[in-house]
C-alpha positions in Angstrom: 17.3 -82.7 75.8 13.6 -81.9 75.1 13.1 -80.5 71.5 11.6 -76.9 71.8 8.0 -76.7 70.2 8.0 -75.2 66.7 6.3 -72.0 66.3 4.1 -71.8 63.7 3.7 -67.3 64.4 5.6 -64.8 65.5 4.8 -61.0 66.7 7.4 -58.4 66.2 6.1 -55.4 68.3 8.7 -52.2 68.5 8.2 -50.5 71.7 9.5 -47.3 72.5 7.7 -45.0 75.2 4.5 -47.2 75.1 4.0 -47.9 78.5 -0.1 -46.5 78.1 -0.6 -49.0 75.5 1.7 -52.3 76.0 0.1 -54.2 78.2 -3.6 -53.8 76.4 -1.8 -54.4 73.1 -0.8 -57.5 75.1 -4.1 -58.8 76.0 -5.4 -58.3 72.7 -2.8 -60.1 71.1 -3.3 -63.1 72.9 -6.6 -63.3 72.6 -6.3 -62.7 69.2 -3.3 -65.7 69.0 -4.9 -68.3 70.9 -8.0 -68.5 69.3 -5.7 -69.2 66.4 -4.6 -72.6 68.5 -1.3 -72.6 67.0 2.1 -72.4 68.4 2.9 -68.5 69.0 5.7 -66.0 70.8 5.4 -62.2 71.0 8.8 -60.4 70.6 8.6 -57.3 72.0 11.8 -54.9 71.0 11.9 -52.4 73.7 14.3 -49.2 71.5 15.2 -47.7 73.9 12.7 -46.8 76.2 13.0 -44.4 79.0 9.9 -44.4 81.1 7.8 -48.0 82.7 8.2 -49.8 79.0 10.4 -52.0 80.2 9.1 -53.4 83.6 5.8 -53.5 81.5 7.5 -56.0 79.4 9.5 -57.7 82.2 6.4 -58.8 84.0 4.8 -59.5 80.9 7.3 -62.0 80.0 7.8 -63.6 83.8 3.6 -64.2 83.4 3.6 -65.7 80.2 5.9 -68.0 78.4 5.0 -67.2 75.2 6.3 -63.4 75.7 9.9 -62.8 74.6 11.5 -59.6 75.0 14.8 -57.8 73.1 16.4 -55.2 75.1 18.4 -52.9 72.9 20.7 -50.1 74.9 19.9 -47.0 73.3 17.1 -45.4 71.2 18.3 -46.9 67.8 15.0 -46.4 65.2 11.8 -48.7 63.8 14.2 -50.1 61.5 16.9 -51.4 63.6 14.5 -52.3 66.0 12.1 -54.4 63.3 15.3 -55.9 62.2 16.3 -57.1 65.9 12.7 -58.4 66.4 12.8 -60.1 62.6 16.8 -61.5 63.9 15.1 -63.1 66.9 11.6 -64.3 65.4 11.7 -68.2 65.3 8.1 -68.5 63.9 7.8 -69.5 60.3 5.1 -66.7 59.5 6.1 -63.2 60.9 3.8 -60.6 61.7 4.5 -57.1 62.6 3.1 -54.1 63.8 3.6 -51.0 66.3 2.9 -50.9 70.0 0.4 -47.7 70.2 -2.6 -50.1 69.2 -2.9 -48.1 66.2 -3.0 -51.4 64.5 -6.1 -53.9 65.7 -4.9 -57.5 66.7 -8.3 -58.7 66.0 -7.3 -58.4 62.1 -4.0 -60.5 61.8 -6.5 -63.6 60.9 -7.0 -61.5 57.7 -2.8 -61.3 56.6 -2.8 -65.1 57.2 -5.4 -66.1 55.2 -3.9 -63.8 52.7 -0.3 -66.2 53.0 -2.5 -68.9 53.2 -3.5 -68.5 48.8 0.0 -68.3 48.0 1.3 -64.9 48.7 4.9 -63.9 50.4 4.2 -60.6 52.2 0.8 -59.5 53.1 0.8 -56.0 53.5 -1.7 -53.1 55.5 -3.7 -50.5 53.8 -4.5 -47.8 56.2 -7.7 -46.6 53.5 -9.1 -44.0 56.0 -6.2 -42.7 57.8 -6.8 -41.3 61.9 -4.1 -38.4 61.5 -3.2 -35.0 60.8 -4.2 -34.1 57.0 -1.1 -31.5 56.4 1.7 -33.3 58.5 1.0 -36.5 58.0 -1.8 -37.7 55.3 -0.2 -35.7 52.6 3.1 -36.5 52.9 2.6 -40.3 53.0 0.2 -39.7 50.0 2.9 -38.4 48.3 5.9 -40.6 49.3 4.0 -43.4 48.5 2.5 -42.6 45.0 6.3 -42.1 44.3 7.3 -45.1 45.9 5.1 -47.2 44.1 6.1 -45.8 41.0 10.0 -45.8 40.7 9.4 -49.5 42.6 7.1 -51.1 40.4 4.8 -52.3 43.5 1.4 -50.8 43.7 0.7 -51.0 47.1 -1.5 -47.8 48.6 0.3 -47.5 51.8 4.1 -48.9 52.0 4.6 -46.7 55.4 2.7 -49.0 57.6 4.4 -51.8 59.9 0.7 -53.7 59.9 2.3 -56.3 57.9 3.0 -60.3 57.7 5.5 -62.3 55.8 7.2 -65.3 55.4 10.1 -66.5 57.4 12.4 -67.5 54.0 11.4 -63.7 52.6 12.7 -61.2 55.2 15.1 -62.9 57.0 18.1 -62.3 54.6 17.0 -58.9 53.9 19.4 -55.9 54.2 17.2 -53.3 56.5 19.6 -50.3 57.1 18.4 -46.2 58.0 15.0 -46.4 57.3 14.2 -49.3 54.8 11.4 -51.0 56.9 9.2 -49.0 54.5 10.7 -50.2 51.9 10.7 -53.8 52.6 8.0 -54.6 50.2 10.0 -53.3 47.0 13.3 -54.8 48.4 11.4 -58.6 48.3 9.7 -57.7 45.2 13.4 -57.9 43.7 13.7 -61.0 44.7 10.6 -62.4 43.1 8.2 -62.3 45.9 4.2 -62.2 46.1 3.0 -59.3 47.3 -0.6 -58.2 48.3 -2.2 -55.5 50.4 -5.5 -56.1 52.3 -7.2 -52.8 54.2 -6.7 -52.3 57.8 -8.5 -50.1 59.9 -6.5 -47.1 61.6 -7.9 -46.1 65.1 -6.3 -42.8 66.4 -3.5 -43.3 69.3 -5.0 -43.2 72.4 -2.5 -42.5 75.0 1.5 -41.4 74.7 2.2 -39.2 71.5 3.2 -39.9 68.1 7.7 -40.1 67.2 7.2 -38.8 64.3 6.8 -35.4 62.2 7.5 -33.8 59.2 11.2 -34.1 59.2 10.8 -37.4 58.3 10.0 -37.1 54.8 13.3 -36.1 53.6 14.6 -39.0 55.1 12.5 -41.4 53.2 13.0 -39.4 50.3 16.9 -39.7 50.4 16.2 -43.6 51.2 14.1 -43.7 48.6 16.6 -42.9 45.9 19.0 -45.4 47.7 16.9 -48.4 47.9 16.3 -47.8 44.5 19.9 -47.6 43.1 20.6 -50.6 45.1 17.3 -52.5 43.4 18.6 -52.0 39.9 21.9 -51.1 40.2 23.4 -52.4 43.2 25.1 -55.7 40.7 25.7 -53.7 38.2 26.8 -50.4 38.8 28.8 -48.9 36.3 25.8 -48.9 33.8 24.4 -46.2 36.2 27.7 -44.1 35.8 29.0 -46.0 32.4 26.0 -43.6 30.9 26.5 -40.3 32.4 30.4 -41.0 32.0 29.2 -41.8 28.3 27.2 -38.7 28.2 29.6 -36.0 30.0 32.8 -37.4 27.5 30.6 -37.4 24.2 29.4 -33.7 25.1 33.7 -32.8 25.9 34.3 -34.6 22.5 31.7 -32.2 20.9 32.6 -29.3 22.3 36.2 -30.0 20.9 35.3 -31.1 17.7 33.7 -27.6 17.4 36.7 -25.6 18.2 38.5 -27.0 16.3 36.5 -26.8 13.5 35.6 -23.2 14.1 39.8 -23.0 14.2 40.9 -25.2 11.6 37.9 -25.3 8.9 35.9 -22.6 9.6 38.4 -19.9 9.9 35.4 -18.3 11.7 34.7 -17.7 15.3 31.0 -19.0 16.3 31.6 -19.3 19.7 34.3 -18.0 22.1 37.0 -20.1 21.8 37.8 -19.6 25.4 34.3 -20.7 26.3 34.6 -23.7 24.5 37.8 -24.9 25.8 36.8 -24.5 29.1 33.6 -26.2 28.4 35.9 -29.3 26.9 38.3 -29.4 29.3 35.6 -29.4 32.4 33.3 -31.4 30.2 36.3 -34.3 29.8 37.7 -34.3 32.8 33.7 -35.0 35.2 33.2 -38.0 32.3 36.7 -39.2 33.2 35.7 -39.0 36.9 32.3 -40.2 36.7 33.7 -43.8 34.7 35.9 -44.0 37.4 33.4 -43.7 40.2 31.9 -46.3 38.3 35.1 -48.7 37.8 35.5 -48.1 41.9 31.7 -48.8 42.5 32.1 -52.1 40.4 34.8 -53.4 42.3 32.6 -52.3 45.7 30.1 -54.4 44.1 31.9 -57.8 43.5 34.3 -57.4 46.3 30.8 -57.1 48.5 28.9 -60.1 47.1 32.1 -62.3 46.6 34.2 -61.9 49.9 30.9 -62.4 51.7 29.5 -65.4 49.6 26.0 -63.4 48.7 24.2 -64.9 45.8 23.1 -62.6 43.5 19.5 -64.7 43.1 16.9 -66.2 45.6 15.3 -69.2 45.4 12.9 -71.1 47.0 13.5 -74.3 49.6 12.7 -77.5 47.7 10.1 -79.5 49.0 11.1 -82.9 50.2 9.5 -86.0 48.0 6.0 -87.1 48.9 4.3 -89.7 47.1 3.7 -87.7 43.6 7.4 -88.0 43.5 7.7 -91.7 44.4 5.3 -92.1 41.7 6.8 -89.8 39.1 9.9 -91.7 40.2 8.4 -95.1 39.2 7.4 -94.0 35.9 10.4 -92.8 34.7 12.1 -95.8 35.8 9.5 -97.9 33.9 10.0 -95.8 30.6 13.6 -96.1 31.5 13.7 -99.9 30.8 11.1 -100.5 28.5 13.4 -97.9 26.3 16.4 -99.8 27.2 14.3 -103.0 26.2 13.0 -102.2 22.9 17.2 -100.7 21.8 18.0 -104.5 22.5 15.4 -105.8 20.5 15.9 -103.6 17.4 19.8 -104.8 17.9 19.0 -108.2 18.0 16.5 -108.2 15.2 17.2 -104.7 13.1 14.7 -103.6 10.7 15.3 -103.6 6.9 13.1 -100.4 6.7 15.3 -97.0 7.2 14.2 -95.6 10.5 11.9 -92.4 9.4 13.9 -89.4 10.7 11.8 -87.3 13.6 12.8 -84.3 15.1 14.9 -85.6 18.6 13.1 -84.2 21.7 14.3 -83.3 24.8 13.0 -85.6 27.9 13.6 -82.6 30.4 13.3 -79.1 29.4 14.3 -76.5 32.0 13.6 -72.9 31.6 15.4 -70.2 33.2 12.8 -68.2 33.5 10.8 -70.7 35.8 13.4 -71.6 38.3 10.4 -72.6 40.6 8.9 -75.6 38.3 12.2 -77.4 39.0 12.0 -80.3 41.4 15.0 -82.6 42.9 14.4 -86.1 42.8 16.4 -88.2 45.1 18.8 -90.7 43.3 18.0 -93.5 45.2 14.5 -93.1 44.0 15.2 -93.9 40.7 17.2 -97.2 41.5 15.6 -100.7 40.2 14.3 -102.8 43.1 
């Protein structure tokens, strides 16, 4: 059986409605990808489309090999339909971006050059943004100033697809509602680079744009679920532990008051019947609140555990090359000639006292830099 080539790129393109501009976002794309002279495939995700979308694509993909398309059977959303493209990418650097050729081909050079120094997710900047000022420039001003703050990732414009990453990076991310704007913050958990380059946003040309004002309480309600799941998601009850904490200490108060304006006091400071009520109420939400948060911790460990999800990510190793033949020959030379010289001071021991020295460690680890450790075969370390 002949080994399929490996593909070096791949283009996740959502398609919905975009028969105007799918075939030219076509042509430009391969252009674009050829001149690269690497190995490519296009993966166009047709959501859903209801009007020549999807015979567009259909010839597209009988005319070129390098054209793959993903049918899915209803109207399902940019998210599902980013993570269906991402699901069936086989390229090692992803790159996506929408079908209305609001995003120029001719500037996907630029995000791999940016992977190229080191970084994990090379993200779009629309600077000097084509739309609507009130529905559309405002609202993604805002959302992503507020973004950008409660996720600790100062990117200028997390809203855009226009973006590139790195196979080992999004493929085991969770993308559920509307979290493809949020893919950024979710990698940064992880421990991934992130950088932003400028893109240039040219106005839509043909078909009209799915999306309007509606959608900012959507990302607003994502937003405060992506990030409870950032900081909380393996550890929840110290969300809840401290407004359970909180609601019960202000009960105990409460309480201790009444009963000290009742027992002590022999004077009335407060209704009595306000403060009961207040105690009681007070009690009972802290009570509930812990226990949302003993349920949400089982949630938690029954979700990571029963599916085998590690709580960290780490990066492949890298196979030995010749540094680590070498490094391996040294250490096996500073092996014996240790081994050597502990014979020798048995054979012949010294009638001076051995000066004491602080011992120090020959490997020293830190779990702070899990990416500094390297595995070194065993078999490179055996005596020839």
């Amino acid at each position: 059986m002949r080994e399929l080539p490996k593909i070096k790129f791949s283009i996740v393109v959502p398609i919905f409605n975009e028969e105007g501009s799918a075939k030219r976002l076509y042509i430009r794309l391969t252009q674009v990808m050829r001149a690269l002279g690497e190995p490519y495939e296009i993966v166009f995700v047709d959501d859903g489309s209801t009007d020549r979308s999807p015979a567009i694509l259909r010839n597209l993909h009988e005319a070129d090999s390098c054209v793959r398309i993903v049918t899915l059977l209803r109207n399902f959303g940019q998210t599902p339909a980013l993570k269906a493209g991402f699901d069936a990418a086989r390229g090692e650097v992803i790159i996506s971006m929408d079908g209305d050729l609001q995003h120029d081909p001719a500037e996907i050079p630029s995000f791999i050059q940016k992977l190229d120094e080191g970084f994990d997710i090379v993200s779009g900047w629309r600077y000097e943004r084509k739309d609507t000022w009130l529905t559309r420039r405002l609202p993604s001003r805002i959302a992503n100033w507020t973004m950008a703050k409660l996720s600790g990732v100062p990117l200028h414009d997390f809203g855009t697809t226009f973006k590139a990453y790195r196979r080992e990076i999004i493929q085991d991310l969770p993308l559920y509602g509307e979290l493809h704007r949020f893919i950024p913050a979710l990698a940064a958990s992880s421990g991934a680079r992130i950088t932003e380059i400028p893109i240039t946003n040219p106005p839509r040309q043909r078909g009209k744009s799915n999306y309007g004002l509606s959608r900012v309480f959507r990302v607003f309600l994502d937003l405060l679920s992506t990030k409870f799941w950032l900081d909380y998601s393996t550890k929840p009850m110290h969300f809840f532990g401290f407004f359970g904490l909180a609601v019960t200490g202000a009960g105990i108060f409460t309480g201790s008051l009444l009963l000290f304006q009742k027992v002590i006091a022999h004077a009335e400071f407060t209704s009595n019947l306000t403060l009961t009520i207040a105690t009681i109420t007070l009690l009972l939400a802290g009570a509930q609140i812990l226990c949302v948060g003993f349920a949400s911790e089982i949630l938690s460990r029954t979700y990571y555990e029963s599916q085998k999800k590690r709580i960290y990510v780490s990066r492949a190793t890298r196979d030995s090359d010749d540094e680590d033949l070498e490094l391996g020959r040294e250490v096996e030379d500073a092996i014996y000639a240790d081994n050597g010289n502990h014979f020798e001071n048995h054979l012949n021991p010294s009638p001076l006292p051995a000066q004491t020295r602080p011992e120090r460690p020959t490997l020293m680890v830190s779990a702070h830099q899990p990416r500094l450790v390297r595995r070194i075969a065993g078999n490179s370390l055996a005596r020839r």
